[in-house]
C-alpha positions in Angstrom: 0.0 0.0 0.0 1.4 3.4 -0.4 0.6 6.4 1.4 1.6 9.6 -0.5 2.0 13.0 0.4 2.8 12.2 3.8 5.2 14.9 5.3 5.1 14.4 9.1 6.6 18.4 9.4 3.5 19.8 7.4 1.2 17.9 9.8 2.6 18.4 13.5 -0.4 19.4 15.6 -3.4 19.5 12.8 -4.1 16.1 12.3 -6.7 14.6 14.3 -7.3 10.8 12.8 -4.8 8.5 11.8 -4.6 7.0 8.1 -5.7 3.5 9.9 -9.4 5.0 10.6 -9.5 7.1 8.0 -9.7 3.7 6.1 -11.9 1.8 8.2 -14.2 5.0 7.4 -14.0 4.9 3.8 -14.6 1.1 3.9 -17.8 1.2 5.7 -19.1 3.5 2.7 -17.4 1.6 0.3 -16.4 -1.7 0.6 -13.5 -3.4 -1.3 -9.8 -3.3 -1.1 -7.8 -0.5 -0.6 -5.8 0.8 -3.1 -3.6 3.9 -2.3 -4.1 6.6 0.4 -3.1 10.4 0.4 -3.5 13.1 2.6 -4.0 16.3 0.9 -5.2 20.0 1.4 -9.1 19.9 -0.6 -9.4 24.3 -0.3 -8.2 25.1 2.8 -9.2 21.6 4.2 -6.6 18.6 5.1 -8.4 15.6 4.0 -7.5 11.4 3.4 -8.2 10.9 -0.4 -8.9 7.2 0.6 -8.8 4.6 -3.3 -10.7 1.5 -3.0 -11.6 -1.1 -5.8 -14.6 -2.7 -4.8 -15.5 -6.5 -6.1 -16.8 -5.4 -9.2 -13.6 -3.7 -10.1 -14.9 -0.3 -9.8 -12.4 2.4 -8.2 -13.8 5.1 -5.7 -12.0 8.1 -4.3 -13.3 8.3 -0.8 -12.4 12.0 0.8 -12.5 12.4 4.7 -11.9 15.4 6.7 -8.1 14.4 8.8 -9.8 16.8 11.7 -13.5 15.3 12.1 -13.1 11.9 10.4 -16.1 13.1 8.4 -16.4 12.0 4.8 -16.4 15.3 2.6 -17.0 13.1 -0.9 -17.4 10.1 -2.7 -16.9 9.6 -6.1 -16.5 6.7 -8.9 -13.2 7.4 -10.5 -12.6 6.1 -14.3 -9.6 4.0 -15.8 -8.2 7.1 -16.8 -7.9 9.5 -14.1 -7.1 6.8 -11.5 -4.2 5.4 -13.7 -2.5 8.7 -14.8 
């Protein structure tokens, strides 16, 4: 699994889950296998950008809020912008 963006100097005192339940969350929206796991500023907000393919091969981009542990999107990616 990889786990990108991760610069432990940019996130000293503002993150408030780990990357461990940020994927538990995404999984209980979407189940499957996950893929790849980012943590990102979404404007202004850090969030987990959380990849899982699901059984039927489908990849979703599950977004949580690193703060509340809330999920701030979900979203069927295609081929193409997953792959790039």
């Amino acid at each position: 699994m990889y786990y990108g963006n991760y610069n432990p100097m940019y996130l000293q005192n503002t993150q408030r889950i780990s990357a461990q339940q940020a994927q538990q969350i995404a999984l209980g929206r979407v189940p499957g296998q996950i893929m790849h796991v980012d943590l990102d500023m979404e404007n202004g907000i850090l969030v987990y950008e959380v990849y899982i393919m699901t059984p039927q091969n489908r990849v979703y981009e599950v977004e949580i809020n690193a703060k509340t542990g809330r999920i701030v999107k979900v979203e069927q990616e295609n081929d193409h912008d997953f792959y790039d």
